[in-house]
DOVEXBA-848366 format. One record per residue (C-alpha): residue in one letter; x, y negated, z. Coordinates in steps of 0.02 Angstrom, whole numbers, plus 50000, padded with zeros to 5 digits. Each point is the difference from the previous one (the first is absolute). Layout:
! DOVEXBA-848366
aXYZ...
***
This chain:
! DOVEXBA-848366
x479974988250121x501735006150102x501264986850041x501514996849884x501575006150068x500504980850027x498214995050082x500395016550128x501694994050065x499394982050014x498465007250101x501145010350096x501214987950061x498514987350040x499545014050121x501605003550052x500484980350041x498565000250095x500115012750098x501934993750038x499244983550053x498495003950111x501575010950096x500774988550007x498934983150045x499545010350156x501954999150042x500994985850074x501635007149946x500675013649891x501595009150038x500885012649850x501385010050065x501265005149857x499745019149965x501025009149879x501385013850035x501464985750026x498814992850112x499145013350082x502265005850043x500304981950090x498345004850132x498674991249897x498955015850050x500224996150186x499834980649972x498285005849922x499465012450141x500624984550132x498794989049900x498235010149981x500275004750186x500194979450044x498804996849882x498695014550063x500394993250185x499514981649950x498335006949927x498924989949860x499954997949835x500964986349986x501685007449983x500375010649831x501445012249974x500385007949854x501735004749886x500874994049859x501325006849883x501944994449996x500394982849963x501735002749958x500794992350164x501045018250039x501044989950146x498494991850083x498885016750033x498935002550087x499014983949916x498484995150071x498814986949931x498544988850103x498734990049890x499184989050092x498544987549937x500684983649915x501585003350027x501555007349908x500525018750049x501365001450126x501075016049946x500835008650151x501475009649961x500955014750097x498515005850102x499945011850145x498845004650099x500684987850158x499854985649873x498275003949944x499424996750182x500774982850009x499294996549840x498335004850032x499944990850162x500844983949918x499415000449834x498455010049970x499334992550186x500654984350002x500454993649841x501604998450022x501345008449901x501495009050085x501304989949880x501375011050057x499135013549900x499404990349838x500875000949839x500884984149928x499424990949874x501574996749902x501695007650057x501444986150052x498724986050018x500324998550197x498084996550088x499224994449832x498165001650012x499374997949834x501025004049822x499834993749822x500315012849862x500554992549859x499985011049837x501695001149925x499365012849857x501315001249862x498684994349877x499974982750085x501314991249949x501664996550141x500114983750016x498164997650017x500035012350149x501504992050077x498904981449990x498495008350082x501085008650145x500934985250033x498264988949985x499145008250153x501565000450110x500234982749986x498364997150037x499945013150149x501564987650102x499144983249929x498575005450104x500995009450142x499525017349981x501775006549962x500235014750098x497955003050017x499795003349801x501195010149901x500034999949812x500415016349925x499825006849796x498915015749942x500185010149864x498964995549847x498065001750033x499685002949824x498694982749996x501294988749886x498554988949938x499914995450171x501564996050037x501024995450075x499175009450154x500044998250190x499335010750117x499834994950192x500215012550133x498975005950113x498784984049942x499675012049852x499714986049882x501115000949824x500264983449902x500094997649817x500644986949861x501434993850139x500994984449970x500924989650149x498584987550019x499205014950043x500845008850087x500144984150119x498274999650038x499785018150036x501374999250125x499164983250065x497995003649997x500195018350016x501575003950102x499554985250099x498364996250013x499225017749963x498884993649854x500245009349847x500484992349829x498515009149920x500424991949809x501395010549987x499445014650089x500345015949875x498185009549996x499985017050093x500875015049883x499045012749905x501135009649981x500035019150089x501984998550025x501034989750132x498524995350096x501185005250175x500964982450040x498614991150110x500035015650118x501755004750001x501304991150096x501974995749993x499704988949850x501825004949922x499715019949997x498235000449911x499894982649884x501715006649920x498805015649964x498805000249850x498785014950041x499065010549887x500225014850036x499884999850199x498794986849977x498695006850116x501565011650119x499884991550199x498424988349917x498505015650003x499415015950093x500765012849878x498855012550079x498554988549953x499055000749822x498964983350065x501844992450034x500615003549826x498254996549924x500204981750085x501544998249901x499075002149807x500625018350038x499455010749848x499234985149910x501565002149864x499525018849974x498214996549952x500404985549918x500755010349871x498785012649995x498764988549971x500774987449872x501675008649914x500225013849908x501705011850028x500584988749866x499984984550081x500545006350172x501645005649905x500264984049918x499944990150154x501135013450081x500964995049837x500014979750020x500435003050188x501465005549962x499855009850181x501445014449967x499865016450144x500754996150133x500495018950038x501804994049952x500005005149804x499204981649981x499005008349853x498664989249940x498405002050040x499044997749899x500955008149849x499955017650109x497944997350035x499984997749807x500995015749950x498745007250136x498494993749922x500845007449816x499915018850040x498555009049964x499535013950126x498475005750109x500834996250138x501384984950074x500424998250170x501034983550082x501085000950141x500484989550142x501825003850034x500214993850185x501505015150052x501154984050057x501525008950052x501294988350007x501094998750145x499274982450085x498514998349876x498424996950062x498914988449882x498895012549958x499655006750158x499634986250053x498924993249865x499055015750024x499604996750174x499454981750007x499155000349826x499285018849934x498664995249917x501034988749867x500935015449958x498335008849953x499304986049919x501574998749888x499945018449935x498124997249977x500484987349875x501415010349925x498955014249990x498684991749892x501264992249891x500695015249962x498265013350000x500795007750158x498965012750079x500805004050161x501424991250084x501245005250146x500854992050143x501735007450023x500934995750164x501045006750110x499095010750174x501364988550082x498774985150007x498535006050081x499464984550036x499734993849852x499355017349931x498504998150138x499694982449969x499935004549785x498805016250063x498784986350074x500054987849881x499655015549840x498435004750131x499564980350009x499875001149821x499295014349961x498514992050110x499724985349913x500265009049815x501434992549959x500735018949983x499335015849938x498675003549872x499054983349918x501314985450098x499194985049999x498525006249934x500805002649819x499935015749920x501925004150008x500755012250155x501584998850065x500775003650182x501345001150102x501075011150099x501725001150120x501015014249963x501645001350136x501715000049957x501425008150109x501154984649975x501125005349876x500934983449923x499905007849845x498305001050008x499854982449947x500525004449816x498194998049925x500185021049910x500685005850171x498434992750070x499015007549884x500645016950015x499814996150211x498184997949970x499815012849892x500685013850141x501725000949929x501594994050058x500394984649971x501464999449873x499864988349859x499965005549814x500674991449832x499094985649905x499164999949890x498755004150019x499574987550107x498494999750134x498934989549908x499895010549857x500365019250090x499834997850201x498975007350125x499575019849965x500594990649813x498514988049977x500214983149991x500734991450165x500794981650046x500584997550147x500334984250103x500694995650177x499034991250121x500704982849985x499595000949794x498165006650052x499924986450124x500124985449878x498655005249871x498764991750099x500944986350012x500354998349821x498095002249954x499314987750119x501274987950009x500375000049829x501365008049880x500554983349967x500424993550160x500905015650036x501014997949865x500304981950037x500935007950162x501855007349977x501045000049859x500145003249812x500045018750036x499535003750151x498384993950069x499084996950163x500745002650134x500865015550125x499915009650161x501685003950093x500235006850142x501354987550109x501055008350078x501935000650094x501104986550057x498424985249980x499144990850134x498405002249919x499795019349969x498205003749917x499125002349866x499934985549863x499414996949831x500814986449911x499784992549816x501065008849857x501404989849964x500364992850178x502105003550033x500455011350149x500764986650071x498204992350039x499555018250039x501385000150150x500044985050048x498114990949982x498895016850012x501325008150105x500734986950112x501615003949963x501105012150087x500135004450175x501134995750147x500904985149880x500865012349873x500384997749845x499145010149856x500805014949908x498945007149868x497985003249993x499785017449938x498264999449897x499105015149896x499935014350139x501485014349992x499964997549832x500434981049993x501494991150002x500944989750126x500024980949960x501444988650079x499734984150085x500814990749836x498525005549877x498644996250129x499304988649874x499535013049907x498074998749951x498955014150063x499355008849845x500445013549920x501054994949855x501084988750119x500345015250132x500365011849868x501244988249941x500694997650183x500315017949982x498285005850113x498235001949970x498394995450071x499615017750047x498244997650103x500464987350125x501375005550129x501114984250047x501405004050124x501004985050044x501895002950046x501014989650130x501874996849998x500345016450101x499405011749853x500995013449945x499465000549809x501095016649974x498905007650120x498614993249950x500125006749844x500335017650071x498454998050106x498864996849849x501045012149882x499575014150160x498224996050005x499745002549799x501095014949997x498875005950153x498304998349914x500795007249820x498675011749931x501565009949931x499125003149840x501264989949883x501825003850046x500574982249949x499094995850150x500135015050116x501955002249983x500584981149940x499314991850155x500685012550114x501804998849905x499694979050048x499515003750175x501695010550043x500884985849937x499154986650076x500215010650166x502065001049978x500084980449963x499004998950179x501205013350079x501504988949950x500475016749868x499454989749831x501305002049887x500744989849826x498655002449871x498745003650110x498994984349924x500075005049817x499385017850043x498634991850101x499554989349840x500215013149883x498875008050084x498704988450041x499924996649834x499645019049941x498735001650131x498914984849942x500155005449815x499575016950025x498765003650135x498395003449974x498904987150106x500294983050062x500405008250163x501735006449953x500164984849866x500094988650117x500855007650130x501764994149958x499424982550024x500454995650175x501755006849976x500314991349822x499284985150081x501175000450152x501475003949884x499654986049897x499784986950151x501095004950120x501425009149928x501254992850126x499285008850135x499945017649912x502174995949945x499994997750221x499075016550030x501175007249871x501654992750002x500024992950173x499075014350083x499074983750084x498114996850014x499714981050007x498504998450063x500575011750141x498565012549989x500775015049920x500625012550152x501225008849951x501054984649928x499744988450175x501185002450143x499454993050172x501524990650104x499884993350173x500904983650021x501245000050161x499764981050011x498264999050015x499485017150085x499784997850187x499815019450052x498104997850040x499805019849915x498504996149915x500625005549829x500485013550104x498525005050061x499105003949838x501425008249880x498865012649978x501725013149970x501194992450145x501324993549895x500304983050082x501274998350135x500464988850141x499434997450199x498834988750045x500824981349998x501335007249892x500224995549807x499185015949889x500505007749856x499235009349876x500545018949955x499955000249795x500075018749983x498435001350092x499054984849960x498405004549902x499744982049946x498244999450063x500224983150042x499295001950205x501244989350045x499884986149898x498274998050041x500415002550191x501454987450012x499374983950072x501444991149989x500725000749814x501325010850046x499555015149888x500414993649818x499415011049834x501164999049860
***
């Protein structure tokens, strides 16, 4: 009698653990190198080749080497992980090749950690060794948080470990029967039911005297999602995180099917085809409440239904994963620490919806994630989980990659289709829409990676509990890619409904070099720009669009104090006038019309009115374009218009840039009383137009100045002032 597609995987990742551990029981320690493109740029391909040839010199077999995907961390690559028996991992973090060796001989050798090298635990907490992570979910109620926090740090000086055990909050973990929660770091033990009394004696029998307050121990989670914290470090970046999506990205060999198999990899897939019918599949889609994270925040399982509806010979479902926005990088990057959860979604989405063939559209721009999704289709092709018969049931379905040329516009789902389908990629009208008339006009939904990425999630951890995650309307939780003016730059995903200000300033750190915050730009080129007075805005997509932005597929650029939002609004108005398909003239000529403008406000030529045209237009463009593209393309400059008004009337009236960023309205000015002659400023005018011997006060010629700003940069003694 053959196995049941259930009994298969099980079997499967029985073989699979096994084979993991008898690699690694031989090995004293295990050392993962970070490996994806963001990575592999900061040297983590040298830190690598410096590692297997240390390792190879050592000899044995007790010393294993392998790779991992991107953990987010963007200003800590190269990251570098060593798991030794019994002990928590010690996560190294800007690697080179010179600090591999000390490591190796410290660490790997000696058992020592190089702590010049390892990554904190918690941000701000001075030498603390240990941290408590409290969970300050919104579900739980305030003032019960507040108790708990307050609890353990009195505790922590009653017993004199102030300064050796910080107490820090985590997003919600999603386990509110158990709450309220904490989780100890790097102990790896999480607590449950808390009151003071109890958090007393954890502080006194565990922080103390190492025994562990086992009534009140939470069991180990079943869950497949946010299984990263006991591995991860700096306590304050990841436990503000909730992660289902990147669950397994920087945690598994995305190169290895036994890695992902470890993980209940593809157990979701033949759980459904084994025990639900399309039927069901789309009603827990349905109860989820998961809505595509592509940027439309469609739900999904309403477009899987209207799938499922047509009748044809032939569907097809698509993973859209061309991620062109300027700064974006969730998909990528999900992609290359996690393929086979990408495969295993459209599997599921396929069935739900009869699909007989689905693509993988991304951009040739990310080859490595297009070789690491090539292995993982061959990985499952081998162990029948693609092709003819999957899982030993009598339906066929595959996979394959088709290459786009990274065109933005590409990312309109019809433009995609008529990519794949040889043509070039300009969008058309709707309806009809894919689902009903798509690919070669069958049948086709398409979804982006993140969206694919959760199905397994939602099957084996439950529609409910997703739901239970988020707000009203927008559920579960989202990828962005952190980026700008933060301390923490990385990739994050975060619970719907948590307020950009806890985006910036928890996830992110809060901004760089002391500065004060000026707006957090969210949605891509399309989005808007958000300023530092509506940072409590919830992150979801009815509360952005309100802000006067959109979720768009995860881009967040944070803004400092010296951002020019007029010219930030021409950049993002150039880019989507750049990538224009020029089908639609609403697009094609009204974004060009807003660019010229934009470019005389920056020039210091914006004239009376020049506002109301820009409006007036904006406002044609997004009513009458064809695709999202160009209907959203107005947004950064209403946005900026709307928020910062004063400092387009300064552009205009003034013929002054504020922020002191725009060239053409700055004028450089040496200052006689400070400048001491030493002809440094001088020395790299790049056009000669400063004057003065050496020891002498300078001047600078304004008819020849180019504004480049060389001497402002050169002048070590505040002498050159920008106005």
């Amino acid at each position: 009698m053959s196995e049941k597609p259930l009994e298969k995987v099980i079997r499967m990742r029985h073989e699979a653990v096994s084979r993991l551990q008898e690699k690694r029981a031989k090995a004293r320690i295990r050392v993962t190198v970070g490996s994806a493109t963001c990575e592999n740029a900061a040297g983590a391909d040298a830190v690598y080749a410096r590692l297997s040839e240390l390792v190879g010199r050592h000899g044995g077999d007790d010393i294993v080497i392998g790779r991992v995907g991107c953990a987010g961390k963007c200003d800590m690559e190269p990251v570098v992980t060593v798991y030794a028996r019994d002990r928590i991992p010690e996560k190294y973090m800007r690697m080179t090749p010179e600090r591999v060796e000390q490591m190796f001989d410290s660490h790997i050798m000696r058992g020592e950690p190089v702590r010049d090298f390892t990554m904190r635990h918690t941000q701000g907490a001075g030498d603390a060794e240990r941290v408590v992570a409290l969970c300050g979910g919104s579900a739980c109620p305030r003032q019960r948080a507040d108790v708990m926090v307050s609890a353990f740090r009195e505790a922590i000086k009653r017993h004199g470990l102030e300064g050796r055990v910080a107490v820090t909050e985590t997003v919600c973990a999603g386990r509110c029967d158990d709450g309220p929660l904490a989780f100890l770091y790097p102990d790896g033990v999480t607590y449950r039911n808390l009151t003071p009394q109890v958090a007393d004696r954890i502080v006194s029998e565990h922080l103390v005297q190492g025994k562990v307050v086992a009534e009140y121990v939470a069991p180990p989670e079943k869950r497949i999602s946010n299984r990263f914290m006991p591995i991860f470090g700096d306590v304050n970046f990841f436990a503000r995180q909730l992660r289902l999506t990147l669950r397994n990205c920087g945690v598994i060999d995305p190169e290895s099917l036994d890695d992902y198999l470890g993980v209940r990899g593809y157990e979701a897939a033949a759980k459904v085809l084994q025990e639900m019918t399309p039927e069901q599949v789309i009603a827990q889609m349905k109860q989820s409440g998961l809505r595509g994270r592509g940027g439309g925040g469609y739900p999904t399982g309403l477009k899987w239904e209207n799938g499922f509806d047509q009748k044809s010979d032939e569907k097809f479902i698509i993973c859209n994963a061309d991620e062109g926005d300027p700064g974006a990088f969730m998909d990528r990057s999900t992609i290359e620490g996690d393929p086979h959860t990408i495969l295993e979604g459209m599997i599921i989405g396929g069935y739900a919806i009869a699909a007989t063939k689905g693509f993988i559209y991304i951009r040739a721009e990310y080859p490595l994630a297009i070789t690491r999704l090539e292995k993982a289709l061959v990985a499952a092709r081998q162990a029948g989980f693609l092709g003819r018969n999957i899982f030993g049931t009598s339906w066929n379905f595959d996979i394959e990659i088709r290459l786009g040329a990274g065109a933005f516009v590409c990312g309109e789902e019809t433009a995609l289709i008529h990519s794949i389908e040889g043509r070039r990629g300009m969008p058309r009208p709707r309806p009809p829409y894919p689902s009903e008339s798509g690919l070669w006009r069958k049948p086709t939904v398409i979804n982006n990676v993140e969206t694919f990425a959760n199905v397994p999630v939602v099957i084996l951890d439950g529609p409910e509990w997703f739901a239970s995650i988020g707000t009203e309307k927008s559920k579960g939780t989202k990828v962005f890619a952190l980026a700008g003016d933060v301390v923490n730059t990385g990739l994050i995903e975060v619970p719907m409904g948590v307020t950009l200000r806890e985006v910036v300033f928890g996830v992110g750190g809060g901004i760089k070099d002391g500065k004060a915050i000026k707006a957090v730009q969210t949605g891509g080129p399309a989005g808007g720009c958000i300023p530092e007075s509506a940072l409590d805005t919830p992150v979801d997509y009815d509360s952005l669009s309100q802000a006067g932005s959109i979720m768009g597929s995860g881009g967040m650029i944070v803004m400092n104090e010296d951002a020019c939002m007029v010219n930030v609004a021409r950049y993002f108005i150039e880019f989507m006038q750049d990538e224009s398909c020029g089908k639609c003239t609403p697009c094609r000529e009204g974004t060009k019309r807003m660019l010229e403008i934009l470019t005389r406000i920056t020039d210091g030529k914006g004239e009376p009115g020049d506002l109301d045209k820009l409006l007036r237009l904006a406002d044609t463009v997004k009513k009458t374009s064809l695709c999202g593209l160009g209907q959203a393309a107005p947004n950064p400059v209403v946005s900026t218009i709307r928020h910062f008004r004063l400092e387009y009337d300064a552009h205009i009236k003034e013929k002054r840039c504020p922020a002191k960023r725009c060239r053409n309205l700055i004028t450089y000015m040496i200052d006689p009383e400070k400048c001491v002659g030493c002809g440094a400023c001088k020395r790299k005018c790049p056009v000669q137009c400063i004057m003065g011997e050496l020891k002498k006060i300078h001047a600078i010629d304004q008819t020849r100045c180019i504004k480049c700003g060389q001497c402002f940069e050169a002048c070590k003694f505040d002498a050159v002032k920008r106005k």
